[in-house]
C-alpha positions in Angstrom: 121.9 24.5 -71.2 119.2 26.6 -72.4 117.2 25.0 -69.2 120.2 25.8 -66.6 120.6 29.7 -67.7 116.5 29.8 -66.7 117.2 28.4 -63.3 120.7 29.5 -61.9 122.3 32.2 -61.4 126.2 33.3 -62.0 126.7 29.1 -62.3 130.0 28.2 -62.8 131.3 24.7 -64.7 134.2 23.0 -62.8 136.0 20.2 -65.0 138.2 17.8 -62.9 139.3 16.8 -67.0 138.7 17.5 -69.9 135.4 16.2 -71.3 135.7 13.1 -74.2 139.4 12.4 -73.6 140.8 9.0 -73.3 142.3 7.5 -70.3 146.1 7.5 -70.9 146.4 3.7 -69.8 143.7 2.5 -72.4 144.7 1.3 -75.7 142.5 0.6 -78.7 144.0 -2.0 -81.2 142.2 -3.6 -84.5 142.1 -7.2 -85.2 140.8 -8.5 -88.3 138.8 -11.4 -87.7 136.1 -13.4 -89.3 133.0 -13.3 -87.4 132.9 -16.7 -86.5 136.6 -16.6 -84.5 135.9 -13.5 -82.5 135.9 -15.5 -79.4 138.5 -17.6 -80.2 140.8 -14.9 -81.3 139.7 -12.9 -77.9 140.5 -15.9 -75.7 143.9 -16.6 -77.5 145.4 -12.6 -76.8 143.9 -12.9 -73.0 146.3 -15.8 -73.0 149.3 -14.9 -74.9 149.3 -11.2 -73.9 148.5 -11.8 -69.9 145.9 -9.8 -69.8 144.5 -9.8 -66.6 141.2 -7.3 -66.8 139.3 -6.8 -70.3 135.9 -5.1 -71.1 134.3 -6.7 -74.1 131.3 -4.9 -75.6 128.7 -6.7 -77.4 125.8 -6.3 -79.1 123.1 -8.8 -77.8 122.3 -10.4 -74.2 122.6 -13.6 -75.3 125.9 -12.9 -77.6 127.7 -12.5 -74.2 126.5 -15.4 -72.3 128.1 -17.6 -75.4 131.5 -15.2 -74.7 131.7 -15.8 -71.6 130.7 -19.7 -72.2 133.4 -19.8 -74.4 136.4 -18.0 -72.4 135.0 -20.0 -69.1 135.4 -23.1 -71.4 139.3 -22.1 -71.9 140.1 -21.9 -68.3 139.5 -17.9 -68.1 137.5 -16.3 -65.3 134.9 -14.0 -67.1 131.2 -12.7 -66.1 128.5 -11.3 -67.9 127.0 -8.2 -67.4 123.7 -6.9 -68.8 121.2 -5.5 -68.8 119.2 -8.6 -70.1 117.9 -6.6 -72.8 119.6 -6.2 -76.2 121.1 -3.2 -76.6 
């Protein structure tokens, strides 16, 4: 900020929302899971719950090719997406 009150002049801030808010639509839910059935309990609510679009973060490259391995092995369409670095 200290930059833009050097350069401009009378600026003004126009917010179409309010900043760090949460989409009405999303829901964030807690499963309890051992680390080894992450994927299997992730595949399992795609299924029984219908969903039909879900974002899945990871932490490695590699951890979500074997996600998407493992949901393409259970008859769900999934891709990868990343940077192919670790994050």
């Amino acid at each position: 900020n200290l930059l833009a009150k050097d350069i401009l002049r009378k600026p003004k801030r126009i917010e179409v929302e309010r900043a760090n808010t949460t989409a009405h639509t999303v829901a964030h839910v807690l499963y309890p899971v051992d680390q080894e059935r992450k994927t299997e309990l992730l595949s399992e609510l795609i299924g029984r719950k219908n969903w039909q679009q879900v974002l899945v973060f990871v932490n490695y490259k590699e951890t979500a090719n074997d996600v998407v391995k493992e949901l393409k092995l259970d008859g769900i369409k999934a891709v990868v997406c990343h940077g192919d670095r670790a994050q």
